[in-house]
ZAKENU-597348 format. One line per field, with one value per residue (C-alpha): y, z, x; residue in three letters. Coordinates in Angstrom, 2 decimals, always signed. Layout:
<nodes>
py = c(Y ...) $
pz = c(Z ...) $
px = c(X ...) $
type = c(ala ...) $
</nodes>
This chain:
<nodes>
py = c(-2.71 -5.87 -9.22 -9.41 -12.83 -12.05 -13.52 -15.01 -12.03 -12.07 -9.13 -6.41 -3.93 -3.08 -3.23 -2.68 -1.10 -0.10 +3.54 +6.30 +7.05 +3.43 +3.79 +4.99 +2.24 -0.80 -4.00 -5.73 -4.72 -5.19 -8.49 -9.85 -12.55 -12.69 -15.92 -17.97 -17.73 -13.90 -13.69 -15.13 -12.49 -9.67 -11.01 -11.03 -7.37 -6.26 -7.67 -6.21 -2.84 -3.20 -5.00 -1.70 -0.42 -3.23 -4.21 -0.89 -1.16 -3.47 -2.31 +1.33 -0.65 -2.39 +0.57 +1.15 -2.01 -2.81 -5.14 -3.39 -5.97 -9.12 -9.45 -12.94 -11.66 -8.76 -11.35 -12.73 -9.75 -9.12 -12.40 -12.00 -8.64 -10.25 -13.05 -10.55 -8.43 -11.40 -12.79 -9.04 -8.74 -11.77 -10.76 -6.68 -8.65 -10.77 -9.54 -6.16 -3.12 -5.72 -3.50 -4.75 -2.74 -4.62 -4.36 -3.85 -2.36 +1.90 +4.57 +6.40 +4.06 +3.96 +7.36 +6.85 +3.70 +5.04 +8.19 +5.75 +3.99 +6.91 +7.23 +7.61 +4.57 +2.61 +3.80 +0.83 +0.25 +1.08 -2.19 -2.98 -0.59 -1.88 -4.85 -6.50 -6.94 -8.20 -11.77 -12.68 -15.69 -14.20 -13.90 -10.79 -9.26 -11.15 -9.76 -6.36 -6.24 -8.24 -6.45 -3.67 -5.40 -6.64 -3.20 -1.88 -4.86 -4.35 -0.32 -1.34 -3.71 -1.48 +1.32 -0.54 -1.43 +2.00 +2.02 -1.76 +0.50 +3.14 +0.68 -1.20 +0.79 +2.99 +5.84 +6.38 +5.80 +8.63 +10.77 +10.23 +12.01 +15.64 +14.08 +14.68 +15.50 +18.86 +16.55 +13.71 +15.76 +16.49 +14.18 +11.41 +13.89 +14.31 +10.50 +11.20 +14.38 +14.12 +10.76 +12.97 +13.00 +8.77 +8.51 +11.04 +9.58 +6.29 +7.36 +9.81 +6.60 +6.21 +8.78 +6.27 +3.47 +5.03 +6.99 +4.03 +2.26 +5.24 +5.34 +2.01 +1.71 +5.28 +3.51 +0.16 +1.79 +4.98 +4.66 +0.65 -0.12 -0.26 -2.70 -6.29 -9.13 -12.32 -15.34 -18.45 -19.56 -22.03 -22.45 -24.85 -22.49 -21.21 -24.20 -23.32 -19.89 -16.70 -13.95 -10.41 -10.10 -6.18 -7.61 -4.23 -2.51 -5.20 -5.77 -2.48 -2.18 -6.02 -5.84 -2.56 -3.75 -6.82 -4.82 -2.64 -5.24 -7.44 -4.42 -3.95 -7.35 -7.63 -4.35 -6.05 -8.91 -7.02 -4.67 -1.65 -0.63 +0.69 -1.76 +0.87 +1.59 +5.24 +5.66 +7.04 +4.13 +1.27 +0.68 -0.19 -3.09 -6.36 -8.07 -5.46 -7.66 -10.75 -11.83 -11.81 -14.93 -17.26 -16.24 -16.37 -20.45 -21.72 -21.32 -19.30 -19.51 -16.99 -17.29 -14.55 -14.17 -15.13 -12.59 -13.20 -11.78 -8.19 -5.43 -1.76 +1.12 +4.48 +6.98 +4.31 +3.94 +7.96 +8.33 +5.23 +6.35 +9.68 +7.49 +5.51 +8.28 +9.55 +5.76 +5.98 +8.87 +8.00 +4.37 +5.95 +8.56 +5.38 +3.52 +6.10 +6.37 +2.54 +2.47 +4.99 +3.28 +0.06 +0.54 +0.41 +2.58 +4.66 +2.39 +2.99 +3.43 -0.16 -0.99 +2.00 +0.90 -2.81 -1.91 +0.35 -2.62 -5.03 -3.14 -2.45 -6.24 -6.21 -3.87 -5.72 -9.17 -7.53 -6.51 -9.93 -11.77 -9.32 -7.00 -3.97 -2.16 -2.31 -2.65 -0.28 +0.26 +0.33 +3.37 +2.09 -0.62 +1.84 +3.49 +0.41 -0.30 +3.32 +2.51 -1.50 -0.95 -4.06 -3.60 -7.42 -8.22 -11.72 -10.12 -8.91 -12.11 -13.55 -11.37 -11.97 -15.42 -14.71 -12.51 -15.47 -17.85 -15.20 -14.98 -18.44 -19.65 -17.13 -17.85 -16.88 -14.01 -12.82 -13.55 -10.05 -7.73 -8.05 -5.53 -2.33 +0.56 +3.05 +0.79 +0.85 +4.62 +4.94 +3.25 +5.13 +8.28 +6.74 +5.52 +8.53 +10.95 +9.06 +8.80 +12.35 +12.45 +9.94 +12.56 +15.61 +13.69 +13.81 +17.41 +16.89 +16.80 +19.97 +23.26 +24.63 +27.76 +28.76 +30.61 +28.65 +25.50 +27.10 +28.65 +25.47 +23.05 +25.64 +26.96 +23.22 +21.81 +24.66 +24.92 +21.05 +21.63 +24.51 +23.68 +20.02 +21.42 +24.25 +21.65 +19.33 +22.08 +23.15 +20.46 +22.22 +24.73 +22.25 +21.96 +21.69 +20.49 +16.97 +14.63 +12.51 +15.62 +16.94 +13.25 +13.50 +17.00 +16.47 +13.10 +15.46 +18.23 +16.92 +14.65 +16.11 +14.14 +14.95 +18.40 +18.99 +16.64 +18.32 +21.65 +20.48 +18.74 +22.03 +24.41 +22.40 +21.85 +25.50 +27.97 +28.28 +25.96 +24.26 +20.60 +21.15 +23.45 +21.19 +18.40 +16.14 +15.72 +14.37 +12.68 +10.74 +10.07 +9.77 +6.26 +5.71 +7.40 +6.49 +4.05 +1.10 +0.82 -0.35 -0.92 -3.63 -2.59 -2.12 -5.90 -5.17 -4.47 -7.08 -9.56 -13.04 -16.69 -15.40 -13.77 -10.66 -12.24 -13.62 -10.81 -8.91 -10.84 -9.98 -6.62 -5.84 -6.10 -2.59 -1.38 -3.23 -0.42 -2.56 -4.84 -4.22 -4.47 -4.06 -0.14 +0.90 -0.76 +0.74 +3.68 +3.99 +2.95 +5.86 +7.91 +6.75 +6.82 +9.88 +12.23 +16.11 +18.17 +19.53 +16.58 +15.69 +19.11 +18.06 +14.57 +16.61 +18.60) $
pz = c(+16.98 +18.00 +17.08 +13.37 +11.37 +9.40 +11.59 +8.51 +7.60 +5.66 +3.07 +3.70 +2.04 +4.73 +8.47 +11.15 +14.49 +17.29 +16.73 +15.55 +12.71 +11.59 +11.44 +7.61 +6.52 +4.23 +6.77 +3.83 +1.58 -1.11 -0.64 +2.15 +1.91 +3.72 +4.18 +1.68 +2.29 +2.75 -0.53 -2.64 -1.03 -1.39 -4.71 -5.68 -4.58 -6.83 -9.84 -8.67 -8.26 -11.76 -13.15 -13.92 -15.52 -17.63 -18.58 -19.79 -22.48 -24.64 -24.24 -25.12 -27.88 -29.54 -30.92 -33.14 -33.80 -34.93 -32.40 -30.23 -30.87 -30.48 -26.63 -27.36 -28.84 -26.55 -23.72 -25.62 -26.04 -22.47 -22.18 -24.12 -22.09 -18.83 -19.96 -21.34 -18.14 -16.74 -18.40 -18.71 -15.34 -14.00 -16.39 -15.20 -11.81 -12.28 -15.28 -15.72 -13.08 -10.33 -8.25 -7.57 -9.93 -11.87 -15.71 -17.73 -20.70 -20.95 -21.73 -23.57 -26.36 -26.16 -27.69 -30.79 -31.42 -31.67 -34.02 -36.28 -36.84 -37.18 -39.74 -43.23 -44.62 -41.26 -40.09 -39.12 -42.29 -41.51 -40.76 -37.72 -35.78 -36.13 -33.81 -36.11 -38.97 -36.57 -37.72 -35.50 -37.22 -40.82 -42.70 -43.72 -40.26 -38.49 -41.30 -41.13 -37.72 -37.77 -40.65 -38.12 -35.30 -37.42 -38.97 -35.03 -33.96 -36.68 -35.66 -31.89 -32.66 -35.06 -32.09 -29.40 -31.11 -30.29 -26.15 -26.64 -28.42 -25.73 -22.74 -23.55 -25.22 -22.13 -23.08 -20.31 -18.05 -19.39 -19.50 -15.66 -14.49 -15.71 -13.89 -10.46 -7.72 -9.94 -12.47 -11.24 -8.92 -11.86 -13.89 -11.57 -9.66 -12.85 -13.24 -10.34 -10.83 -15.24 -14.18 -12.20 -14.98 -15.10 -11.53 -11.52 -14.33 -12.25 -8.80 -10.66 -11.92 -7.99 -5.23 -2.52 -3.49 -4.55 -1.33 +0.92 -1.00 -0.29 +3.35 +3.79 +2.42 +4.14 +7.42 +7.04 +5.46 +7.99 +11.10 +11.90 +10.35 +13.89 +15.15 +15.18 +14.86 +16.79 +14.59 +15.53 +14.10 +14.54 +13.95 +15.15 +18.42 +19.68 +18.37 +18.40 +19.47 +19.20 +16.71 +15.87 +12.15 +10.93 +8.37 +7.73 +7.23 +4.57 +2.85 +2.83 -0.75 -1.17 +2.09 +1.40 -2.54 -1.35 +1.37 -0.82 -3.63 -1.23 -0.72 -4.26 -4.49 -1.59 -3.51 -6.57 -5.71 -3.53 -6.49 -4.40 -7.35 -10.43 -13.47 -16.03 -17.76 -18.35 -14.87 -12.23 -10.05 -12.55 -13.10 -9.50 -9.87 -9.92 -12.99 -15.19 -17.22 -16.03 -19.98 -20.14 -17.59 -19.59 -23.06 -22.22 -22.04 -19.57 -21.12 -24.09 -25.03 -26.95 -28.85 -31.28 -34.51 -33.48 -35.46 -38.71 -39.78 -38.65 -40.69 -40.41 -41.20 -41.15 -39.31 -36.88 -36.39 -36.05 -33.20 -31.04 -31.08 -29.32 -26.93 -25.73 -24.93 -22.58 -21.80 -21.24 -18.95 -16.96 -16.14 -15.11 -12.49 -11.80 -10.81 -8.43 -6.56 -6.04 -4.98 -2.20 -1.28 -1.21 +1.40 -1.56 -3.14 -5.78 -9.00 -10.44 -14.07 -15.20 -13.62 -15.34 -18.64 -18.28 -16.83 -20.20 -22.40 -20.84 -21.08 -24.70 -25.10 -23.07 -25.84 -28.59 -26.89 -26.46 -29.98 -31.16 -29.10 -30.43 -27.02 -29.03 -26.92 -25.07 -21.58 -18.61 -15.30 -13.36 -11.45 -9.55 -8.59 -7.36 -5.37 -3.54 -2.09 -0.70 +1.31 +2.08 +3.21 +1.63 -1.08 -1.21 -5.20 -4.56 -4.17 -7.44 -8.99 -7.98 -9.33 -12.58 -12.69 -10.86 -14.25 -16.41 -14.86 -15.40 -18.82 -19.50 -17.30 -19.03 -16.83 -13.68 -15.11 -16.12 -13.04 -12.05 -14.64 -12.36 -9.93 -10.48 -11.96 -8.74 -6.69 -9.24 -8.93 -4.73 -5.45 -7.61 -6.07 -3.31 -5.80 -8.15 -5.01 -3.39 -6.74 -6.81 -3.76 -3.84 -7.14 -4.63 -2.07 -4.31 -3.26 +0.40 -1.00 -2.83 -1.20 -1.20 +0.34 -3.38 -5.65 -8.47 -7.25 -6.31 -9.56 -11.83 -9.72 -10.56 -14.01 -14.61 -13.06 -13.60 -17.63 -17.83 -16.92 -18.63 -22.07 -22.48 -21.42 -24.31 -26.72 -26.36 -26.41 -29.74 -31.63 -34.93 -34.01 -34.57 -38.60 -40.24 -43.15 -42.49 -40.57 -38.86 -37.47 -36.44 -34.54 -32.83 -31.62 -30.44 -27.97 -26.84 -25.69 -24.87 -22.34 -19.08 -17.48 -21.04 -20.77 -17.02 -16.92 -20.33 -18.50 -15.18 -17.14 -19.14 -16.29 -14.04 -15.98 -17.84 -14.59 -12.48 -9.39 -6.98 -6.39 -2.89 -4.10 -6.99 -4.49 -6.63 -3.20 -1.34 -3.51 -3.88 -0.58 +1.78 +1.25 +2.27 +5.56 +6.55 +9.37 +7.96 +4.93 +4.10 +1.41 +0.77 -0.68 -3.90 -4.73 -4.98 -8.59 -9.53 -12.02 -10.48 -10.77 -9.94 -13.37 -11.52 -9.92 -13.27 -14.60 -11.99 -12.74 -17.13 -17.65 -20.42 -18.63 -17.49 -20.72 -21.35 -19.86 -18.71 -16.84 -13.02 -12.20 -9.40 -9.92 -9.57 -6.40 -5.21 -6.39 -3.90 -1.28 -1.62 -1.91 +1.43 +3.18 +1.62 +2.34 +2.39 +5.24 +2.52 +1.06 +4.61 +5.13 +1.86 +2.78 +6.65 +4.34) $
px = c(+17.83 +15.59 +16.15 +15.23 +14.08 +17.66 +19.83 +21.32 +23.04 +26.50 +27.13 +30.17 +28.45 +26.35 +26.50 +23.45 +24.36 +21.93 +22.17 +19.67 +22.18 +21.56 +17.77 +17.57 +20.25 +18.80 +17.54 +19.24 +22.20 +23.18 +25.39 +22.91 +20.73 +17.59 +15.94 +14.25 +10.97 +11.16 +13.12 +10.36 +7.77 +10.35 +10.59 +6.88 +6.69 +8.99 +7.40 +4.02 +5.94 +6.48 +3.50 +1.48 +4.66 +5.16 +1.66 +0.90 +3.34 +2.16 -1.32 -0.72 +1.15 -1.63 -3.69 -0.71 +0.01 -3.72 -4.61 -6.74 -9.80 -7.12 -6.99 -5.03 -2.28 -2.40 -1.84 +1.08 +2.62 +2.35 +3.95 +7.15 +7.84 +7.58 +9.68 +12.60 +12.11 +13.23 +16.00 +17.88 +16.91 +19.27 +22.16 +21.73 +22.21 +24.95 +26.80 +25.77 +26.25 +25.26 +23.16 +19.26 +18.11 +15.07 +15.00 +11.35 +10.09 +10.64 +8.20 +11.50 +10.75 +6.74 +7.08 +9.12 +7.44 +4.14 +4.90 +6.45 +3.33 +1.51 +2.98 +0.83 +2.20 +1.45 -1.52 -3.47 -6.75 -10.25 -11.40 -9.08 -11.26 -14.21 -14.57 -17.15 -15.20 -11.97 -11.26 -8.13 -7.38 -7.04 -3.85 -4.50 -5.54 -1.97 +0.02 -1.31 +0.13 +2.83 +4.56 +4.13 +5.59 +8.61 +9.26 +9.30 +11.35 +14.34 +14.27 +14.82 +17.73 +19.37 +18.63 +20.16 +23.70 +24.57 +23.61 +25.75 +29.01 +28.37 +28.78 +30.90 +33.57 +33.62 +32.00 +29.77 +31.85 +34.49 +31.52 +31.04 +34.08 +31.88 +28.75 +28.10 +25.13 +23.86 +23.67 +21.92 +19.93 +17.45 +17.45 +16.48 +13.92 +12.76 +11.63 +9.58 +7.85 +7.44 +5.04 +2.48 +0.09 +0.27 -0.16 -2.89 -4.87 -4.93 -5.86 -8.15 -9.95 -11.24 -9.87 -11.13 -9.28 -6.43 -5.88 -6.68 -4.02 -1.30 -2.48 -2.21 +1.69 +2.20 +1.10 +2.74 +6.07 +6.48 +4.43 +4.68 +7.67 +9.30 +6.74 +7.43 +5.56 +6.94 +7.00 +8.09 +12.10 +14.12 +17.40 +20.96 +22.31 +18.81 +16.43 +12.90 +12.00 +10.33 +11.86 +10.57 +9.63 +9.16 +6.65 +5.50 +8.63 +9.83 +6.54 +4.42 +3.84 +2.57 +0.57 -1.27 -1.59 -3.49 -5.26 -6.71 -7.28 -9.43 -11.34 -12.34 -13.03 -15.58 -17.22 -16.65 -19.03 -21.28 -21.91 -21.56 -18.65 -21.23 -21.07 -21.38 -18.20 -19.16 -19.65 -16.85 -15.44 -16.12 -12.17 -12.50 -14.10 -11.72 -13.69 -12.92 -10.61 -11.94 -11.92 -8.15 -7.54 -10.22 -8.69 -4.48 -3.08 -1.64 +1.95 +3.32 +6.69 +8.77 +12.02 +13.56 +11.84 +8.39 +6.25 +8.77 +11.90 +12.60 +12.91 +14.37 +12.95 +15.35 +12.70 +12.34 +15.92 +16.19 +13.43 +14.57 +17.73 +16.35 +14.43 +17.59 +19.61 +16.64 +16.77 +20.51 +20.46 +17.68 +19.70 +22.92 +20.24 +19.04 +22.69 +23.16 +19.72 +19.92 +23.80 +22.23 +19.07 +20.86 +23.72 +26.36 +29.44 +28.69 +28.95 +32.56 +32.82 +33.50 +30.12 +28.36 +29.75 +28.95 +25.31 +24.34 +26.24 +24.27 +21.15 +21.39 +22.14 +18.76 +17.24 +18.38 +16.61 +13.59 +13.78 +14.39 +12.02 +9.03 +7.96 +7.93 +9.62 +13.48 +14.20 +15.55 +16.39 +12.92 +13.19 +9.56 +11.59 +14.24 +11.97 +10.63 +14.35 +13.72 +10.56 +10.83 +14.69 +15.61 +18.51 +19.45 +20.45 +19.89 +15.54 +16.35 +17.75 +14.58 +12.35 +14.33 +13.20 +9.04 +8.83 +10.41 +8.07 +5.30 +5.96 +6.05 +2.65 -0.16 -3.00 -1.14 +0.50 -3.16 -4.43 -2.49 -4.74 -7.31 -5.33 -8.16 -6.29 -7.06 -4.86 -1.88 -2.24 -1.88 +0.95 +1.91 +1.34 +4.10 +6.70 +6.93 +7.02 +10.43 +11.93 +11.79 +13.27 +15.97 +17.02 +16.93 +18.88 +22.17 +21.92 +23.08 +26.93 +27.17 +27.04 +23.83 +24.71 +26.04 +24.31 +26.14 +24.13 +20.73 +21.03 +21.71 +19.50 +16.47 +16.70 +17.60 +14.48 +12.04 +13.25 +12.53 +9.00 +8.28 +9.87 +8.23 +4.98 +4.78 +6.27 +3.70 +1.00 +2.48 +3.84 +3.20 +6.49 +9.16 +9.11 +12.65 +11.47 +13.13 +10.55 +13.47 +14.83 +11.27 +10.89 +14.05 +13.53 +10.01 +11.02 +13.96 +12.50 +9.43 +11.49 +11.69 +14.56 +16.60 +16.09 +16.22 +19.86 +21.64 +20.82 +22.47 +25.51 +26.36 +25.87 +27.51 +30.52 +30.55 +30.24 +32.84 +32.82 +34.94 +34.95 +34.10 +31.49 +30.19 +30.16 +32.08 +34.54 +32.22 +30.77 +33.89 +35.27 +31.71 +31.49 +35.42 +34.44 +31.28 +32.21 +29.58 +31.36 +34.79 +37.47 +35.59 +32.65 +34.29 +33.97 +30.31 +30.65 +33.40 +32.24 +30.86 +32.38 +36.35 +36.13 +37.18 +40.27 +41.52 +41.28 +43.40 +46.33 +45.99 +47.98 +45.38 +42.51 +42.58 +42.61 +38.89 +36.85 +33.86 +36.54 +37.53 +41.08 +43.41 +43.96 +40.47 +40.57 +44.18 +43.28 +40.48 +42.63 +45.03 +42.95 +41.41 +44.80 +46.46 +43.24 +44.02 +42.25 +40.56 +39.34 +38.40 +36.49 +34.92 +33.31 +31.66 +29.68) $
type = c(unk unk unk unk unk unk unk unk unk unk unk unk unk unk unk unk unk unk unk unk unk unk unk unk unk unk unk unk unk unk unk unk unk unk unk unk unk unk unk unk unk unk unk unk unk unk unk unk unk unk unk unk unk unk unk unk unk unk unk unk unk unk unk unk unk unk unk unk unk unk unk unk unk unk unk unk unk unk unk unk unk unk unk unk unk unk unk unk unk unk unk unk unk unk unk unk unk unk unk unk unk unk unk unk unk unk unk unk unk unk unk unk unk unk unk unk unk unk unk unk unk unk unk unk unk unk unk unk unk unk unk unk unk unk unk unk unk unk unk unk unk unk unk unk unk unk unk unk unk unk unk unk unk unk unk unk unk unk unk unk unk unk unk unk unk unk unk unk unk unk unk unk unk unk unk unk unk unk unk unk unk unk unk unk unk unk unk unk unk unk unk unk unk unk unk unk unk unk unk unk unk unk unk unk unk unk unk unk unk unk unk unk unk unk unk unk unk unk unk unk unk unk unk unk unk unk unk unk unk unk unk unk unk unk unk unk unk unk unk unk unk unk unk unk unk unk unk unk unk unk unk unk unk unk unk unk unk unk unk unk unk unk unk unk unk unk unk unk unk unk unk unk unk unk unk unk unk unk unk unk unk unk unk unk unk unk unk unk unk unk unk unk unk unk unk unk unk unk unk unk unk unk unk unk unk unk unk unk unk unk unk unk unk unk unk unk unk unk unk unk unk unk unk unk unk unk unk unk unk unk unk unk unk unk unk unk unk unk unk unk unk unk unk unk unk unk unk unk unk unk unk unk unk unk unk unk unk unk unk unk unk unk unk unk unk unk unk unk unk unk unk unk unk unk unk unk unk unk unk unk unk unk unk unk unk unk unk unk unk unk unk unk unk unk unk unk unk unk unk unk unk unk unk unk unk unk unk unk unk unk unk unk unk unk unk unk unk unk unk unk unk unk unk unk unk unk unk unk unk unk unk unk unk unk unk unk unk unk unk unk unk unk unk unk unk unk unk unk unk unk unk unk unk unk unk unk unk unk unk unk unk unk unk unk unk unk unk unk unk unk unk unk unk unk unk unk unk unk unk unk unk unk unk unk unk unk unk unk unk unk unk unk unk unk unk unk unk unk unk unk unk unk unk unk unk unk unk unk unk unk unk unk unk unk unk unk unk unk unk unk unk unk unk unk unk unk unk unk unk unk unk unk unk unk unk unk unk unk unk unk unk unk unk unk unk unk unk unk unk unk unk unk unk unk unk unk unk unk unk unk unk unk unk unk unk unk unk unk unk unk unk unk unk unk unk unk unk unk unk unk unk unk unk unk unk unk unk unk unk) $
</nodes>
């Protein structure tokens, strides 16, 4: 390849050669890290991947929790998510699995939150809907909705002990050794493909704009990405020159974000955009929530019991619980589609059990600190690695602290609502489509030639379509008598990365099938062959600060299954030495 601005370059995880082969490799892995300066725009792309994510949360929030006419506390809310993003997102990174994966608020939770106060005996009074009789600074309107918010809060922590118990104690990652590509395959395809109605509703708001924004990142990420653009550099051996920067294959998303958002601002104030809200195109318009940056302060703080003391409330308890095992399995699809897009190993267990631990400590945080909501692995963020090609953690890490300092300075994380909703959905309409196939992609090590796998890769996908869909068109047909039940059951099968990966697991692990077949060899032994990796890369996932290498020399600590130790890691290299030709066959597949 050309010179690049990342002459910098020092991760083992990932190397760069000058060969076709090496074209679809990350420009940054996950140990490198790129320069400074690039590092804080990498960063700020990431939290704009996830800003329309995020955001949308506490808003969809609000109806339920009475505050629809209370932008204010709307914009605090918004606040306290962005600051939790943050702070899980830097201990995902450092202490948790230790991929770049970003941490925000999940849609697994939206659901169960809101049918709990539905509820009759939460269902928001009369007068909260009517703008006119809205006094935001009453006692009785702010305890109306924060005895809401409290009751929601206690539910989440309760909810989240048990993704903490099954991290940490190992359970995930015992469940891993039955989980492999026909597995994965749907359920993280499904994260992709379930969110077509979301993207659709937002590009629907303006075709235009949303399909200049998808050209735009289709044309910076696929067609330019090999162009250059010299900048100058300077650094001790080669002073001041001339280096080639491939700004458009590192930044498409931000660049064709603000491309298009400059466009709706220069129709904004030309008034070419109509200024009725009932009329197509208005969400367009960039001073749509123009209201929102004059009402938020410049900085909100947050701190754990905020709104008062939490409280629990059983049904609550029951439906969360539904939403973080969705929440759960979507992660661990997640792990993998990031090891992949990022140049590294596929996690090993003790990093799948400390990244669900640490993002059920996340869950309980965010339950504490009042977003009304948990946290997750952001599979847009996922995504982005896929198309910008840059799977540096230390981007990630960053990010953690842009959504920190976001959530802390309200005026300049307001600023951001302006984005019009048409451009959120061309971006969309990129993210969801390579999540899906990032999921697919786990295919490539199975045999596909079977009719075991074509079989359980299509009943599992097509069933997770069909059965959602007719649930949610008849919600009446699950009645057991026992409303808890009737909760969890609906979020389940209305869930279509739930239903499309329990299919998947069973099959997979109940018809008959060959490693080689199931791709489970491959799966194991392609990164020990693949000649830009090496024994190495399995310090990717040891813990930070030479905890790992203390640990190595306790006896227990490979009993502690969220704990690396020395036989993971000879383990791997036996296997890697003591290959059969079969297993060899296996990894050529």
């Amino acid at each position: 390849m050309d010179e690049r601005v990342n002459d910098h370059l020092k991760g083992k995880a990932c190397k760069t050669s000058e060969t076709d082969g090496d074209r679809n490799k990350p420009t940054y892995c996950v140990t490198d890290v790129p320069p400074w300066y690039l590092c804080i725009f990498l960063a700020i792309q990431h939290y704009l991947t996830a800003f329309g994510g995020i955001i949308s949360i506490p808003l969809i929030l609000s109806e339920g929790l009475c505050l629809q006419h209370d932008s204010l506390t709307q914009s605090q809310l918004i606040n306290n998510i962005f600051f939790v993003s943050g702070l899980c997102t830097i201990l995902q990174v450092i202490f948790g699995v230790r991929l770049p994966i970003l941490q925000g608020g999940t849609f697994a939770l939206v659901t169960p939150a809101m049918a709990l106060l539905s509820m009759p005996d939460w269902e928001c009074p009369a007068w909260t809907k009517n703008a006119s009789l809205v006094n935001t600074s009453s006692p009785v309107f702010i305890e109306v909705w924060q005895t809401r918010m409290r009751t929601l809060q206690g539910s989440i922590m309760v909810a989240s002990l048990l993704q903490v118990l099954v991290g940490f104690s190992g359970l995930i990652g015992f469940l891993m050794r039955f989980i492999g590509p026909l597995t994965i395959a749907p359920t993280v395809s499904l994260i992709g493909l379930s969110l077509y109605d979301s993207a659709g509703v937002k590009a629907g708001s303006h075709w235009g704009i949303s399909a200049m924004t998808t050209v735009l990142i289709i044309l910076f990420s696929q067609y330019l990405r090999r162009i250059p653009i010299p900048v100058p550099a300077y650094n001790k051996i080669k002073k001041l020159h001339v280096s080639k920067f491939f700004l458009f294959q590192i930044m498409p998303i931000l660049l064709g974000i603000a491309v298009s958002w400059l466009v709706c601002y220069l129709l904004t104030i030309h008034d070419v955009l109509p200024s009725d809200p009932d009329e197509y195109g208005y969400l367009a318009r960039t001073d749509v929530k123009g209201n929102v940056v004059s009402e938020a302060s410049w900085f909100t703080f947050t701190y754990p019991g905020k709104w008062g003391l939490p409280t629990v409330s059983l049904a609550g308890v029951v439906g969360i619980i539904a939403g973080i095992i969705c929440s759960m399995a979507e992660s661990v699809g997640d792990y993998h589609a990031c090891a992949r897009l990022s140049g590294a190993p596929p996690p090993p267990k003790h990093a799948i059990n400390r990244g669900i631990g640490v993002e059920g400590v996340g869950s309980l945080l965010a339950g504490a600190f009042g977003t009304g909501n948990g946290t997750t692995s952001f599979s847009e963020n996922v995504a982005a690695l896929g198309i910008t090609r840059v799977g540096s953690r230390t981007v990630i890490l960053l990010s953690g602290f842009v959504m920190i300092l976001m959530g802390i300075l309200g005026k300049i994380g307001a600023i951001f609502t302006t984005i019009p909703t048409p451009v959120i959905g061309g971006m969309f309409m990129i993210m969801f489509g390579v999540i899906g196939a990032a999921g697919i992609s786990n295919l490539q090590s199975t045999d596909m030639n079977s009719s075991r796998n074509i079989f359980i890769f299509g009943f599992s996908m097509f069933s997770a379509l069909v059965i959602p869909n007719w649930i949610m068109k008849n919600p009446t047909f699950l009645d057991t008598g026992v409303k808890e039940v009737d909760q969890v059951l609906q979020i389940l099968l209305t869930t279509h990365m739930f239903v499309g990966g329990f299919l998947g697991f069973f099959l997979d692990n109940t018809i008959p099938g060959t490693k080689r077949e199931r791709g489970l060899l491959a799966w194991e032994n392609v990164y020990l062959q693949d000649s830009s990796s090496s024994l190495e890369t399995d310090e990717v996932y040891d813990l930070p600060f030479g905890i790992t290498s203390h640990l190595q020399s306790q006896s227990w600590a490979r009993y502690i299954p969220f704990c690396p130790h020395k036989g993971h890691r000879s383990q791997s290299e036996d296997n890697h030495v003591s290959q059969s030709p079969e297993s060899e066959y296996s990894t050529r597949i």
